[in-house]
N, C-alpha and C positions, 0 to 999 in steps of 0.2 A: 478566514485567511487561507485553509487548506484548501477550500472545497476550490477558491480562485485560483491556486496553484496550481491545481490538479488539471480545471478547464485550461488553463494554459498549456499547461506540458501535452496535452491530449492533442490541442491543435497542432503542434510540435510532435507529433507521432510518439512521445516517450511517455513511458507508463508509470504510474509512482507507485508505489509498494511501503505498508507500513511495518518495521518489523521491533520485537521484542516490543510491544507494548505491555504496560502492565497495568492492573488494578485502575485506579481514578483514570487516568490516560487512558487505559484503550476503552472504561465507558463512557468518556468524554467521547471520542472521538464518532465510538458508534452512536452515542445523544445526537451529535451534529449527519449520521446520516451519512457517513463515510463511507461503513462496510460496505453498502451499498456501492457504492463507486469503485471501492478500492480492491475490493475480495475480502476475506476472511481477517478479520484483525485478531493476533493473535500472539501472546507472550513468547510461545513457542515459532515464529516466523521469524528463522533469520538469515541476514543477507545471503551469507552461504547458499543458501537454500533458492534463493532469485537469480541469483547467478547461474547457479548450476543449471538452474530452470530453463533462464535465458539462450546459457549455449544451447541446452540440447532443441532449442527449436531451432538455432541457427544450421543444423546439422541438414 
């Protein structure tokens, strides 16, 4: 169900970001192959952080 969301928003030019994943969830997520897609999945990832990221490329 992600991996199809993600091809979606991709076509859609918008990026999806996983954040604050934890323990079974985020190695579910890397099981299915996400990291790969998504970047680093990681408990420590959060929104704050994609945001800020965000603006400074809009700079």
């Amino acid at each position: 169900m992600l991996k199809k969301l993600h091809e979606a928003l991709q076509t859609a030019a918008i990026e999806m970001k996983v954040v604050a994943a934890h323990g079974d969830a985020r190695d579910m997520l890397r099981a299915e192959g996400l990291e790969d897609r998504l970047g680093l999945i990681d408990r420590r990832n959060l929104v704050a952080h994609f945001v800020d990221e965000f603006h400074s490329r809009k700079v």
